[in-house]
PDB file with SEQRES, HELIX, SHEET and CRYST1 records, atoms N, CA, C and O in Angstrom:
SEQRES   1 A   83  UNK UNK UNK UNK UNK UNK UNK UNK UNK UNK UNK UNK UNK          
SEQRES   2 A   83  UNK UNK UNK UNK UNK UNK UNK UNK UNK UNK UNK UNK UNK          
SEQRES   3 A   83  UNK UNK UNK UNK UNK UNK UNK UNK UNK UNK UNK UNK UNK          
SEQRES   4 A   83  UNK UNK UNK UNK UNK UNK UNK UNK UNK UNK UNK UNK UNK          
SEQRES   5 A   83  UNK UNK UNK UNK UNK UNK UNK UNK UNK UNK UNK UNK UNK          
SEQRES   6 A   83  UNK UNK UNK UNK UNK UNK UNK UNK UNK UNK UNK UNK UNK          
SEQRES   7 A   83  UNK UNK UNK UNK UNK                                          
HELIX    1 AA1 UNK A    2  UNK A    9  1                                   8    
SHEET    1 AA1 4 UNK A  14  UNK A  16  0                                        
SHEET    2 AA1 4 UNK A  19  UNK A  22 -1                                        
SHEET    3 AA1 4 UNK A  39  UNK A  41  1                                        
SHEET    4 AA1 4 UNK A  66  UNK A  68 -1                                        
SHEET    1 AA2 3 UNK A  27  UNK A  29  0                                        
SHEET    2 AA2 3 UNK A  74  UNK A  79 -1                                        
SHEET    3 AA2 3 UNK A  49  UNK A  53 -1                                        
CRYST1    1.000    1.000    1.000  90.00  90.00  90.00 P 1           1          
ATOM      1  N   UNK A   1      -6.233  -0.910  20.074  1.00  0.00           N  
ATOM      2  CA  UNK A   1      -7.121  -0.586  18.997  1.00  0.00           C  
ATOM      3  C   UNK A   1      -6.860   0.837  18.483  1.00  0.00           C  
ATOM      4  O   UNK A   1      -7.194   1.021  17.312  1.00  0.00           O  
ATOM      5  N   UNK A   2      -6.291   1.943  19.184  1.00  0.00           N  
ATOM      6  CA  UNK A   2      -6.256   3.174  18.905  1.00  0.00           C  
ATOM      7  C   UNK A   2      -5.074   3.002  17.878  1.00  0.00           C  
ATOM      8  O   UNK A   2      -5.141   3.666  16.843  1.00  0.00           O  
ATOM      9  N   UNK A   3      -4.024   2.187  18.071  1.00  0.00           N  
ATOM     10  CA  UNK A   3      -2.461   2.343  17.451  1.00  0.00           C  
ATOM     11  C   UNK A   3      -3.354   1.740  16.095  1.00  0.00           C  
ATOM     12  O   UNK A   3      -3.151   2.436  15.100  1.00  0.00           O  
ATOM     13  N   UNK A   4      -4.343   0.535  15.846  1.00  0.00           N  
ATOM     14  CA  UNK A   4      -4.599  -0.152  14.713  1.00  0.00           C  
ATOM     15  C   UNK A   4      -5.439   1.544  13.989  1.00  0.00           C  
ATOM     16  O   UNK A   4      -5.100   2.153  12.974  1.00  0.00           O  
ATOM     17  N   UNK A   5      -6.436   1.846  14.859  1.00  0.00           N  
ATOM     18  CA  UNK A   5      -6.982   3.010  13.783  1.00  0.00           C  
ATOM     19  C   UNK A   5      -6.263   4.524  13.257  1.00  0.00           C  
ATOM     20  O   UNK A   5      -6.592   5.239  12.310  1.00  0.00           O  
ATOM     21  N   UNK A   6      -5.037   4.717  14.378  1.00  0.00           N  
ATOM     22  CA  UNK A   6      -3.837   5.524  13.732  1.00  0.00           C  
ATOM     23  C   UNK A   6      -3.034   5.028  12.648  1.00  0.00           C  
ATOM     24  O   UNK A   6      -2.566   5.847  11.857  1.00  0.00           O  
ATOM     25  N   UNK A   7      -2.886   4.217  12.552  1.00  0.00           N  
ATOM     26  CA  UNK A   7      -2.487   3.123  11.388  1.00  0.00           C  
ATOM     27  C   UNK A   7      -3.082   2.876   9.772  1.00  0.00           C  
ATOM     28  O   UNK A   7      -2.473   2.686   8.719  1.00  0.00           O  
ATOM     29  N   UNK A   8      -4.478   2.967  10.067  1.00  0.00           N  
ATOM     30  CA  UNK A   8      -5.212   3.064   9.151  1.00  0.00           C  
ATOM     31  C   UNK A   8      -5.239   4.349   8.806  1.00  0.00           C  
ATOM     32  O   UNK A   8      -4.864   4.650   7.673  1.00  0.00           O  
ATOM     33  N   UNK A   9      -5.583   5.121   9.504  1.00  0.00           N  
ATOM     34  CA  UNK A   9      -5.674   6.462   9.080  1.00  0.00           C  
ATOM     35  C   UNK A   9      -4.769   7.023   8.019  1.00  0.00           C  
ATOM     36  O   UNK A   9      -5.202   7.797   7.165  1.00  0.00           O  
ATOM     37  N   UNK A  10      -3.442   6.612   8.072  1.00  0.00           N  
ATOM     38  CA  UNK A  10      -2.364   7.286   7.580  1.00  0.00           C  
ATOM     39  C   UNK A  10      -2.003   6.411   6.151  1.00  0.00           C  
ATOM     40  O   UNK A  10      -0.967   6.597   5.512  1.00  0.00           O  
ATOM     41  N   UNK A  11      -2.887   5.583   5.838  1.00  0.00           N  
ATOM     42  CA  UNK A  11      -2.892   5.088   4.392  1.00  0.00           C  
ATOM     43  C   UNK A  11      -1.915   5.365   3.651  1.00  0.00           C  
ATOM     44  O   UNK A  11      -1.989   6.292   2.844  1.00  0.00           O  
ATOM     45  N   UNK A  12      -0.522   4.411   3.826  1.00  0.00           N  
ATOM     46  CA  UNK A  12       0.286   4.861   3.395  1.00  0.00           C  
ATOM     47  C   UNK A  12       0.241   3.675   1.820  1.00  0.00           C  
ATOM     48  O   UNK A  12      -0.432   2.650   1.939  1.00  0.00           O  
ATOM     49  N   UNK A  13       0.906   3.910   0.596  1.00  0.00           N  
ATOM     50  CA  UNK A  13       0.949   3.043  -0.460  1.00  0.00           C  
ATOM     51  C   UNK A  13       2.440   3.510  -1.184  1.00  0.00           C  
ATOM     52  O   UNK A  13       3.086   4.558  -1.210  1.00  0.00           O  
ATOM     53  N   UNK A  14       2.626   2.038  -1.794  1.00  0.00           N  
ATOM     54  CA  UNK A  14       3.739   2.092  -2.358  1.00  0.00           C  
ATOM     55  C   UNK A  14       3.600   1.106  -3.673  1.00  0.00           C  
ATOM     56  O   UNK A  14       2.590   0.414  -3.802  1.00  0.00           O  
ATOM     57  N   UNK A  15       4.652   1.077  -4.628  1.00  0.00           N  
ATOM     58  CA  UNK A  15       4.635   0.905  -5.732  1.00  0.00           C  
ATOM     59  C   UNK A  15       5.017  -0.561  -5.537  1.00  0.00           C  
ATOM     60  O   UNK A  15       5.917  -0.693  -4.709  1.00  0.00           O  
ATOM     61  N   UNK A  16       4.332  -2.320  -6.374  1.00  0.00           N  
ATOM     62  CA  UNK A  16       5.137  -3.613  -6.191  1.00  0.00           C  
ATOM     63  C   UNK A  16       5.203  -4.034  -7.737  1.00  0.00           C  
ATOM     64  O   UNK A  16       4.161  -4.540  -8.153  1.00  0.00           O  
ATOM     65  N   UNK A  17       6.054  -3.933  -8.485  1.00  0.00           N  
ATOM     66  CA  UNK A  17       5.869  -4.073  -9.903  1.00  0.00           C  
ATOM     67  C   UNK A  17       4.663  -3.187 -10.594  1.00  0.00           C  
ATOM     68  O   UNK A  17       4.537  -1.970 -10.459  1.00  0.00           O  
ATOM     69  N   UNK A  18       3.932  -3.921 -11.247  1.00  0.00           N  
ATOM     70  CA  UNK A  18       2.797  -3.242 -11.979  1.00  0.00           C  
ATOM     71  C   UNK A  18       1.491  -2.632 -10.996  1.00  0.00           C  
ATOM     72  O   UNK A  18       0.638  -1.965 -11.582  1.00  0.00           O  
ATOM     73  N   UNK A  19       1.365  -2.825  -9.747  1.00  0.00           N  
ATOM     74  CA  UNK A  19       0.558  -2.732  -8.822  1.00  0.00           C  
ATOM     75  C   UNK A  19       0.783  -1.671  -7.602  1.00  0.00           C  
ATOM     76  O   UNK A  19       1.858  -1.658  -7.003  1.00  0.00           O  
ATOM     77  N   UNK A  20      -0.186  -0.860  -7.293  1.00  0.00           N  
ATOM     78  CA  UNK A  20       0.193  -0.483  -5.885  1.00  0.00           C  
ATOM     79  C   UNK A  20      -0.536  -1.124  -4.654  1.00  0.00           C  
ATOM     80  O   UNK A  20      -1.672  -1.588  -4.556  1.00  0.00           O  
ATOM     81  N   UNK A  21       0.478  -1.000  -3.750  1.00  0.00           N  
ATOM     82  CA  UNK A  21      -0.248  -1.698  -2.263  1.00  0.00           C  
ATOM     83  C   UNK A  21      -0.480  -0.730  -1.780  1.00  0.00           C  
ATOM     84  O   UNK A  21       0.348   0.178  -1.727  1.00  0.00           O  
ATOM     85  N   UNK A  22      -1.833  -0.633  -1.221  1.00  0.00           N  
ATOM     86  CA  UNK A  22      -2.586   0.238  -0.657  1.00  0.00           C  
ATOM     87  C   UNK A  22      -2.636  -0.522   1.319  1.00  0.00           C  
ATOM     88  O   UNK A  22      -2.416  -1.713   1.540  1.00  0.00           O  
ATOM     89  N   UNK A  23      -2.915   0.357   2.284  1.00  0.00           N  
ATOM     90  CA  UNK A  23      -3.167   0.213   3.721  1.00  0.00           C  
ATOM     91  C   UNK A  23      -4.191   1.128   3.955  1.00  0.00           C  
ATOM     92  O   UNK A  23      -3.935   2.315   4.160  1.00  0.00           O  
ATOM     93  N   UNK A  24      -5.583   0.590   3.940  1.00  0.00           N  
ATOM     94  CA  UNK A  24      -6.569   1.671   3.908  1.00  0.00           C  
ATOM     95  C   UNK A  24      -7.540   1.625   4.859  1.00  0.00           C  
ATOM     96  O   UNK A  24      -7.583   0.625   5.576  1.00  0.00           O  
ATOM     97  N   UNK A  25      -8.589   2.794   5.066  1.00  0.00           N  
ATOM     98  CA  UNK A  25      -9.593   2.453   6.643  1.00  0.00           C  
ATOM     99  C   UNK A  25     -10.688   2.015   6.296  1.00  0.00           C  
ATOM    100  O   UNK A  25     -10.672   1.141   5.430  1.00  0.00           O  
ATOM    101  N   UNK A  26     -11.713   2.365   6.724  1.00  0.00           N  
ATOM    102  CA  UNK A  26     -12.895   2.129   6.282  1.00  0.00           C  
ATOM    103  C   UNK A  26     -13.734   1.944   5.401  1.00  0.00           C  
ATOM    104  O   UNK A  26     -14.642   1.112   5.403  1.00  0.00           O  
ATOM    105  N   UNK A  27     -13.318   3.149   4.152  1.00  0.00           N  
ATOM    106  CA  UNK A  27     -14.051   3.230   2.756  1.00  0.00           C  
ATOM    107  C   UNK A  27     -12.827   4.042   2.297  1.00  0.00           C  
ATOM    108  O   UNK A  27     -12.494   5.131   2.765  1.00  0.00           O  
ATOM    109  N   UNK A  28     -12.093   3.243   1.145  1.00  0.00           N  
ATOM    110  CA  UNK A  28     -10.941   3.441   0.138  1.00  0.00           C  
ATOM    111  C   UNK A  28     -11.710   4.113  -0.660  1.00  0.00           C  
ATOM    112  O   UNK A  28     -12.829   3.688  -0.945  1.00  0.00           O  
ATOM    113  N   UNK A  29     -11.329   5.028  -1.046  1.00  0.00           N  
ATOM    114  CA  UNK A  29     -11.504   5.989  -2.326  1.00  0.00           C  
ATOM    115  C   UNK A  29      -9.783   6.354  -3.255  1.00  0.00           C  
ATOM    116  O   UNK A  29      -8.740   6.968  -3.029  1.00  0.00           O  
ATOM    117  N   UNK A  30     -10.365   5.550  -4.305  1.00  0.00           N  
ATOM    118  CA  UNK A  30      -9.322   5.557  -5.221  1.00  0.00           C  
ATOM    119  C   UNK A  30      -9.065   6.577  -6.456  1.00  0.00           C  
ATOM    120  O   UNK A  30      -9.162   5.966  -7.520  1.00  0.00           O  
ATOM    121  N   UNK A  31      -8.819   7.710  -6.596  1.00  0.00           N  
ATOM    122  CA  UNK A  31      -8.610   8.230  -7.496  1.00  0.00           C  
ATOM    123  C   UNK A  31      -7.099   9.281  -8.144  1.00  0.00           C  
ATOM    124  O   UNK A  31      -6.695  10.295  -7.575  1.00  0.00           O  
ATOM    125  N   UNK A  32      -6.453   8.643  -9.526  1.00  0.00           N  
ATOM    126  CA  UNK A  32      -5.827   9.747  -9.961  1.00  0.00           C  
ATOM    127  C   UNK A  32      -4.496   8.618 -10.705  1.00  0.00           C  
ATOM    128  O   UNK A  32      -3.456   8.938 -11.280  1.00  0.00           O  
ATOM    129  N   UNK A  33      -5.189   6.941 -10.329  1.00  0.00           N  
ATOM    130  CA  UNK A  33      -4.121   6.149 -10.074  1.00  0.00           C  
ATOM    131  C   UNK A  33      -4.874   5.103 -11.050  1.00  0.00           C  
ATOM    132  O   UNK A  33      -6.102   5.196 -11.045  1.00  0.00           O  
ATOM    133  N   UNK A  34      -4.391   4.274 -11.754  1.00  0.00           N  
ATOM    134  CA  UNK A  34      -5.013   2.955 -12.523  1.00  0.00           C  
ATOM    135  C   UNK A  34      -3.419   1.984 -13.204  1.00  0.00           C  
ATOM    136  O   UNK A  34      -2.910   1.861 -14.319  1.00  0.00           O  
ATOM    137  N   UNK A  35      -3.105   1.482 -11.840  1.00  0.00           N  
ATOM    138  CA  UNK A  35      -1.924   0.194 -12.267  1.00  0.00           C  
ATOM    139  C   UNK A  35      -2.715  -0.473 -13.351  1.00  0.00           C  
ATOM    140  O   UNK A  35      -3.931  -0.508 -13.536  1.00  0.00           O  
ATOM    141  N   UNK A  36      -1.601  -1.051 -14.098  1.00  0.00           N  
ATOM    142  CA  UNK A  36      -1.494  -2.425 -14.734  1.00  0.00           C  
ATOM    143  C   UNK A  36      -2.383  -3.318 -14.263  1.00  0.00           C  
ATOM    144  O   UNK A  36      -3.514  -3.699 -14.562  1.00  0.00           O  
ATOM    145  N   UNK A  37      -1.485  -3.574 -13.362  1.00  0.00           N  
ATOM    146  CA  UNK A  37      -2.219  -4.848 -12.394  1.00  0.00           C  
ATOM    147  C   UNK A  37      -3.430  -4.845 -11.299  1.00  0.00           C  
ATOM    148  O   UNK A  37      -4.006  -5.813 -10.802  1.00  0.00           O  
ATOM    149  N   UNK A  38      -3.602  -3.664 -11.115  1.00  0.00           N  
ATOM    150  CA  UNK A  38      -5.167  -2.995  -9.930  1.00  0.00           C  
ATOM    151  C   UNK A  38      -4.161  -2.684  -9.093  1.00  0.00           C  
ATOM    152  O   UNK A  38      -3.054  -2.231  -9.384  1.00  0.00           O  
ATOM    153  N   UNK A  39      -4.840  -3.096  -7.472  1.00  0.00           N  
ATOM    154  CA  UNK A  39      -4.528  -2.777  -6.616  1.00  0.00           C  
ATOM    155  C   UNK A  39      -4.162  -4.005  -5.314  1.00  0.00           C  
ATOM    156  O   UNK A  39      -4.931  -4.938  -5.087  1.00  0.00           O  
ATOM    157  N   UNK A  40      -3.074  -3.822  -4.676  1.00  0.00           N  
ATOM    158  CA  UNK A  40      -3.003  -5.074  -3.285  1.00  0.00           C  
ATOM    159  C   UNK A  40      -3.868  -3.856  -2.171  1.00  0.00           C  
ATOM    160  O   UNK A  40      -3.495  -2.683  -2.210  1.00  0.00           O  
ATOM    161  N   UNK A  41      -4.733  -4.172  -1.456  1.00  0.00           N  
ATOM    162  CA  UNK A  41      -4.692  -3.917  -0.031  1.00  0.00           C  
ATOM    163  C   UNK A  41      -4.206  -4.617   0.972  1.00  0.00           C  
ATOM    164  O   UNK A  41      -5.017  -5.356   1.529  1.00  0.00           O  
ATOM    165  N   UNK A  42      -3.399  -4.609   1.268  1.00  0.00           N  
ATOM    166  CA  UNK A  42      -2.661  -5.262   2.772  1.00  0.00           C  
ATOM    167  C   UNK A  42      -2.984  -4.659   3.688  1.00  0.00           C  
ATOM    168  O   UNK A  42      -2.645  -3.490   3.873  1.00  0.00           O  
ATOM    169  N   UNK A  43      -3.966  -5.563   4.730  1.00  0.00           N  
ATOM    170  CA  UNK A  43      -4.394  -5.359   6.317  1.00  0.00           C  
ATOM    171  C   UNK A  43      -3.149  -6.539   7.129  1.00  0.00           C  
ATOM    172  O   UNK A  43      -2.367  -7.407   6.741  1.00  0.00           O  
ATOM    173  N   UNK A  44      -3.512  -5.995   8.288  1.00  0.00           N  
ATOM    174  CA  UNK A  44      -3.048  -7.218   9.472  1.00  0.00           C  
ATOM    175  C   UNK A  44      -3.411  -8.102   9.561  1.00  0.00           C  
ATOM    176  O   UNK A  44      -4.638  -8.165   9.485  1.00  0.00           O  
ATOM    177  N   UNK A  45      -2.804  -9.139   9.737  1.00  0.00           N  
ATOM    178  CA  UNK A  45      -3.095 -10.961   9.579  1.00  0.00           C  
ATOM    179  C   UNK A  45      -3.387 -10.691  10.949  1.00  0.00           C  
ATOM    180  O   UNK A  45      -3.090  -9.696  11.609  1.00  0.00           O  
ATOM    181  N   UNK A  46      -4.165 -11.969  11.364  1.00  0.00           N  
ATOM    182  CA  UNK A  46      -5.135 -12.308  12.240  1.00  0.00           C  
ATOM    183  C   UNK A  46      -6.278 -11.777  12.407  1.00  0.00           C  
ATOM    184  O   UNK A  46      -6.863 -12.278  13.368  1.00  0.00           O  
ATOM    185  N   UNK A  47      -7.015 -10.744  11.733  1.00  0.00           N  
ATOM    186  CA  UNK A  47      -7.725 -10.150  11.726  1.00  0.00           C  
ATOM    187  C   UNK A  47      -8.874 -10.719  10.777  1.00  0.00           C  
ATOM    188  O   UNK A  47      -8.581 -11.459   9.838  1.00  0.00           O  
ATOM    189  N   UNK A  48     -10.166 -10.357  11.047  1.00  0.00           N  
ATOM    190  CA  UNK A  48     -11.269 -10.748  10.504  1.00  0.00           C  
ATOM    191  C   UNK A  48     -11.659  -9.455   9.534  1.00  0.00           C  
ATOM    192  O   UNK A  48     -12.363  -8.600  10.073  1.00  0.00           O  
ATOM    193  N   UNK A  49     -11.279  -9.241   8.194  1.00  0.00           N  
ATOM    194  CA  UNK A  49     -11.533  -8.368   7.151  1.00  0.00           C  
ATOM    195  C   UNK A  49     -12.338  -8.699   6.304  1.00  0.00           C  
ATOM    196  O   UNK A  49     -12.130  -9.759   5.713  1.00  0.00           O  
ATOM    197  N   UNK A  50     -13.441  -7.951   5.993  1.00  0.00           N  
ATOM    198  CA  UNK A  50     -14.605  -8.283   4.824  1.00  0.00           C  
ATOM    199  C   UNK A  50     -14.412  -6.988   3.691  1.00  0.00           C  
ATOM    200  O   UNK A  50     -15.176  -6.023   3.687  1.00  0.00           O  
ATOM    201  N   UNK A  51     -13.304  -7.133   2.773  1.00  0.00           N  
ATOM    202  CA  UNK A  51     -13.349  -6.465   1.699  1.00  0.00           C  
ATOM    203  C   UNK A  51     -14.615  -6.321   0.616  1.00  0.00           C  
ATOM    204  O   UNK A  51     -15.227  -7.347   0.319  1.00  0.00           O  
ATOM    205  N   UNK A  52     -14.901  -5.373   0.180  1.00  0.00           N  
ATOM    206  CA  UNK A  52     -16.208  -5.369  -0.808  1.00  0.00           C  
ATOM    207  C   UNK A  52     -15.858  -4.189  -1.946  1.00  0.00           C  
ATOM    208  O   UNK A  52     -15.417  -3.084  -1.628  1.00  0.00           O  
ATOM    209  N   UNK A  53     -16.096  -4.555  -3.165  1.00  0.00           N  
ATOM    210  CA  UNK A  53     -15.479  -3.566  -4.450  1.00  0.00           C  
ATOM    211  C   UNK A  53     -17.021  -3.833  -4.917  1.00  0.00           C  
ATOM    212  O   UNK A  53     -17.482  -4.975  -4.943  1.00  0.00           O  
ATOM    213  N   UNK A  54     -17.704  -2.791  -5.250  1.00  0.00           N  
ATOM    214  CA  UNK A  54     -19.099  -2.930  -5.910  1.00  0.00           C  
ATOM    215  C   UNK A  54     -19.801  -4.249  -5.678  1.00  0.00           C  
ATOM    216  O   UNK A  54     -20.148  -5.199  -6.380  1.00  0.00           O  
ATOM    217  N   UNK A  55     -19.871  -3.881  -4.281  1.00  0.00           N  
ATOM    218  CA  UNK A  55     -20.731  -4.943  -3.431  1.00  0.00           C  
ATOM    219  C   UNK A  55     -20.448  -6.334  -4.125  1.00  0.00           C  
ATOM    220  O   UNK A  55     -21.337  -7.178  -4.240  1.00  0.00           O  
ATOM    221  N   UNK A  56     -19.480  -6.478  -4.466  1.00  0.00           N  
ATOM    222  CA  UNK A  56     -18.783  -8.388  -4.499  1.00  0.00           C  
ATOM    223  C   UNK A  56     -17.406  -8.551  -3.356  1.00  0.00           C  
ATOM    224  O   UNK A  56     -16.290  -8.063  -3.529  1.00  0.00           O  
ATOM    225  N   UNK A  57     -17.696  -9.078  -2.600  1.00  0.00           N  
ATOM    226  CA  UNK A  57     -16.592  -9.956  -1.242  1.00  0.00           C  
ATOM    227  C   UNK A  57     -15.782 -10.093  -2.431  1.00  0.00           C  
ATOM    228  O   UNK A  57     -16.033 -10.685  -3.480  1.00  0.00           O  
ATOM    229  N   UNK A  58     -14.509  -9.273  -1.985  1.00  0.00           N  
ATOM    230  CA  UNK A  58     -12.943  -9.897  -2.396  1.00  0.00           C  
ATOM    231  C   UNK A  58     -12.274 -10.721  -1.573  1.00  0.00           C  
ATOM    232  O   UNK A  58     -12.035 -10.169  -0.498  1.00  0.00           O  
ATOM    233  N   UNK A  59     -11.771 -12.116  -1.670  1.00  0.00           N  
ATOM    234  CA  UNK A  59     -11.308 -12.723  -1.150  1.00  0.00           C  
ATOM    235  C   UNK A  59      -9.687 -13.074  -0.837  1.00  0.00           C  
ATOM    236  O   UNK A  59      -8.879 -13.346  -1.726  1.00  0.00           O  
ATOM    237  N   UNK A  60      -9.387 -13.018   0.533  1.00  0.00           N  
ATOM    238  CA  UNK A  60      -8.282 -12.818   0.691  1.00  0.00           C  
ATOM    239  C   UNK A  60      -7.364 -13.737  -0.096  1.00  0.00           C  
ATOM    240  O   UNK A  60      -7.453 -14.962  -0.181  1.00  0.00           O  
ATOM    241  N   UNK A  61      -6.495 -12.962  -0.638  1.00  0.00           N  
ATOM    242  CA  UNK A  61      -5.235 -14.676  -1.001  1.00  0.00           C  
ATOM    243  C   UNK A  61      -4.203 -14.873  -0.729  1.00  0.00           C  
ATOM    244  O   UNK A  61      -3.509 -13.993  -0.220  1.00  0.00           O  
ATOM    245  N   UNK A  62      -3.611 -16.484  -1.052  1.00  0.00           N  
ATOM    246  CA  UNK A  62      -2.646 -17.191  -0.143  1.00  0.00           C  
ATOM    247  C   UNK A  62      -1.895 -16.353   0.629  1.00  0.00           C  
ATOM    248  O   UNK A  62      -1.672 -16.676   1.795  1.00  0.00           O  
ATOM    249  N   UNK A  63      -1.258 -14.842  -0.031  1.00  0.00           N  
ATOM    250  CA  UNK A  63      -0.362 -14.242   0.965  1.00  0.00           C  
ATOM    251  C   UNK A  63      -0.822 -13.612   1.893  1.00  0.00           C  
ATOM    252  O   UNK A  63       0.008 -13.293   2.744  1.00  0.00           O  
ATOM    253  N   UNK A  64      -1.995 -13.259   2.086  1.00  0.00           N  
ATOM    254  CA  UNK A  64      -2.756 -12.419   2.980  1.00  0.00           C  
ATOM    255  C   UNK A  64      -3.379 -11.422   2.370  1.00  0.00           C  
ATOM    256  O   UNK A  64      -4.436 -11.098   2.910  1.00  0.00           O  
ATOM    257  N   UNK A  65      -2.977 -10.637   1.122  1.00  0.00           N  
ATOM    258  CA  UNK A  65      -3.222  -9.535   0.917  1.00  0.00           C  
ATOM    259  C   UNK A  65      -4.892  -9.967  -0.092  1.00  0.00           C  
ATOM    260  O   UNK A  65      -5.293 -11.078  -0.438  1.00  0.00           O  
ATOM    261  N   UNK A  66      -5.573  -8.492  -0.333  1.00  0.00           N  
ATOM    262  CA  UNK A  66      -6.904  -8.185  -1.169  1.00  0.00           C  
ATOM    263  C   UNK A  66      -6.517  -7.958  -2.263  1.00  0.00           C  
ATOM    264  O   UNK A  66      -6.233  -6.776  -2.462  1.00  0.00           O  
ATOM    265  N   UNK A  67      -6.424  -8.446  -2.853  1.00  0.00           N  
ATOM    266  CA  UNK A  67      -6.237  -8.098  -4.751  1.00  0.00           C  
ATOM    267  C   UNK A  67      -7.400  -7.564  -5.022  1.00  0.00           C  
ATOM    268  O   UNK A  67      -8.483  -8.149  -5.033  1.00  0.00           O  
ATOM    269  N   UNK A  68      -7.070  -5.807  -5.371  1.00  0.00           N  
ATOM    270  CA  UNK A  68      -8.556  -5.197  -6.002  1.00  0.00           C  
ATOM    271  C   UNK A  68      -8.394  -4.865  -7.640  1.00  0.00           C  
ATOM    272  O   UNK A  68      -7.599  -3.998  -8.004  1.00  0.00           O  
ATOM    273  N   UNK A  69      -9.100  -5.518  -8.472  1.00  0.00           N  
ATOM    274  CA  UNK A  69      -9.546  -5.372  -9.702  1.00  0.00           C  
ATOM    275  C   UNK A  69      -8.675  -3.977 -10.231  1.00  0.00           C  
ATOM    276  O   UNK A  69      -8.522  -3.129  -9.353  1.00  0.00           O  
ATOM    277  N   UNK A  70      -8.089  -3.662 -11.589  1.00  0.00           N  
ATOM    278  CA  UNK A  70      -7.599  -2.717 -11.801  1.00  0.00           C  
ATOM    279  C   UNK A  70      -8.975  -2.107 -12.248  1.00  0.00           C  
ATOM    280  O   UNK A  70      -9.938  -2.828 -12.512  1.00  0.00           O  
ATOM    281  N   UNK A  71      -9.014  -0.656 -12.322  1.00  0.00           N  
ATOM    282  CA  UNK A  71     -10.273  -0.094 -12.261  1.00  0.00           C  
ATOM    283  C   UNK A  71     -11.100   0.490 -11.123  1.00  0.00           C  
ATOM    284  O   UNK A  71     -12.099   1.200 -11.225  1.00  0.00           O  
ATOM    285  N   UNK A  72     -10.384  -0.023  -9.815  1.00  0.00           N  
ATOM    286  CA  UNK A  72     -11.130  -0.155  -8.594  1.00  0.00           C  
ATOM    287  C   UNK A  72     -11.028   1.633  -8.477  1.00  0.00           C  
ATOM    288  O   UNK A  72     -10.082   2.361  -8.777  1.00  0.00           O  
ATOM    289  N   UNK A  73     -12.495   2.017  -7.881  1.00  0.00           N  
ATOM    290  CA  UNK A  73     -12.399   3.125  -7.723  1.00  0.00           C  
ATOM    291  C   UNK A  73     -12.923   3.063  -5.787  1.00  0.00           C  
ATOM    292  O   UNK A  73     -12.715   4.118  -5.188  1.00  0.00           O  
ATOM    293  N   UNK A  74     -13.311   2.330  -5.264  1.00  0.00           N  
ATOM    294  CA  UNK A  74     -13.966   2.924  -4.334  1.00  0.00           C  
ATOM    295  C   UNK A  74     -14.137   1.221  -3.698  1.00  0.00           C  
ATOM    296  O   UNK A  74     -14.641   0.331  -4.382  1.00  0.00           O  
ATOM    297  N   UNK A  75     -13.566   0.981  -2.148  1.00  0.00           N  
ATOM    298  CA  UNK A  75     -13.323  -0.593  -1.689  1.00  0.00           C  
ATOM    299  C   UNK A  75     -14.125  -0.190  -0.206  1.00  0.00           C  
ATOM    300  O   UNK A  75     -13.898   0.801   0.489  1.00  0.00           O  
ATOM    301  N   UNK A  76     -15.116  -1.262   0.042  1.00  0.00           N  
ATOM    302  CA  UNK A  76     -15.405  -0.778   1.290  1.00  0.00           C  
ATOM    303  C   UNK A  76     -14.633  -1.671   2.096  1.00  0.00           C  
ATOM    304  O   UNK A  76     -14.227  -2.744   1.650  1.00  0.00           O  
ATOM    305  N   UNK A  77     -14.339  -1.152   3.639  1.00  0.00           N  
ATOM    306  CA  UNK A  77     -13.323  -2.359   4.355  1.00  0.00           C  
ATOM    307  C   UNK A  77     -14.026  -2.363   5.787  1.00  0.00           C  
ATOM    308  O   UNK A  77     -14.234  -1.416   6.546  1.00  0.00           O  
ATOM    309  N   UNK A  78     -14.373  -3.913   5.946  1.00  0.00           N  
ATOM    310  CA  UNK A  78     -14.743  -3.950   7.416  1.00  0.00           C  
ATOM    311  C   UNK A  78     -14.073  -4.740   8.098  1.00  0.00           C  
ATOM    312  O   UNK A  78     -13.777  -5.828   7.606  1.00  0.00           O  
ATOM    313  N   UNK A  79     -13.605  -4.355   9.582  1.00  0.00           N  
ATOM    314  CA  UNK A  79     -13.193  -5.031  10.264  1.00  0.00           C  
ATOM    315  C   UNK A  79     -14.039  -5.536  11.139  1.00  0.00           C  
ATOM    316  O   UNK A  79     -14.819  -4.744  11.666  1.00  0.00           O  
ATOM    317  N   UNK A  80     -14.102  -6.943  11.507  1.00  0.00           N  
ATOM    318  CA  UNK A  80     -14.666  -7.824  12.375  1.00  0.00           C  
ATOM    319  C   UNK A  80     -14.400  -8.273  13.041  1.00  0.00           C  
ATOM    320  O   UNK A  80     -13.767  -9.303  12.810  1.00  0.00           O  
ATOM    321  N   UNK A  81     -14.721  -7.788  14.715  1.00  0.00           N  
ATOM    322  CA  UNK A  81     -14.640  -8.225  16.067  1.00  0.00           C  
ATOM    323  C   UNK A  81     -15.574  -9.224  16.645  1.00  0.00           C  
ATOM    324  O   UNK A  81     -16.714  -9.361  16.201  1.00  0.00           O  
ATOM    325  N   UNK A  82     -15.018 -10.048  17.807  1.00  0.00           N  
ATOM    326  CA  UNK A  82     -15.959 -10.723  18.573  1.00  0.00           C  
ATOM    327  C   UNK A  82     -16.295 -11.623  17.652  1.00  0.00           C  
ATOM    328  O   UNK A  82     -17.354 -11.313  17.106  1.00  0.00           O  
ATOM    329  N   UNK A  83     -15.593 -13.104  17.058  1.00  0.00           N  
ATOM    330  CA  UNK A  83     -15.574 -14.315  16.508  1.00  0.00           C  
ATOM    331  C   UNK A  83     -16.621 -14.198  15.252  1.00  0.00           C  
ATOM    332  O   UNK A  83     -16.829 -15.173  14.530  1.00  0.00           O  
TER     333      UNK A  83                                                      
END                                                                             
């Protein structure tokens, strides 16, 4: 668990066409940046993630990743343990 929250910590992002993919911790704060396309957050598969962008559940898709709305300024991210 320590290597997953060193991991997060270091929020690294990179450019995928019109979009950036973001790797973020707890509460994403987005500013200075507005893709085309919004934003990917990519977490770790197998994991139980409850994304929230102005309190509406983003839902994961087919590839795994969070597609956040272009505009997104601020994503809350929870991770969920214990089933």
């Amino acid at each position: 668990m320590a290597e997953m929250h060193l991991l997060l910590w270091d929020c690294p992002l990179f450019e995928d066409g019109d979009r950036l993919v973001l790797l973020g911790g707890a509460a994403l704060s987005i500013s200075g940046a507005d893709p085309p396309g919004g934003f990917i957050l990519r977490l770790p598969a197998g994991a139980a993630w409850r994304i929230a962008v102005d309190g509406r559940d983003v839902p994961r898709g087919e590839n795994g990743d969070f597609p956040l709305p272009r505009g997104t300024r601020r994503a809350a991210v929870e991770f969920r343990t214990g089933g």
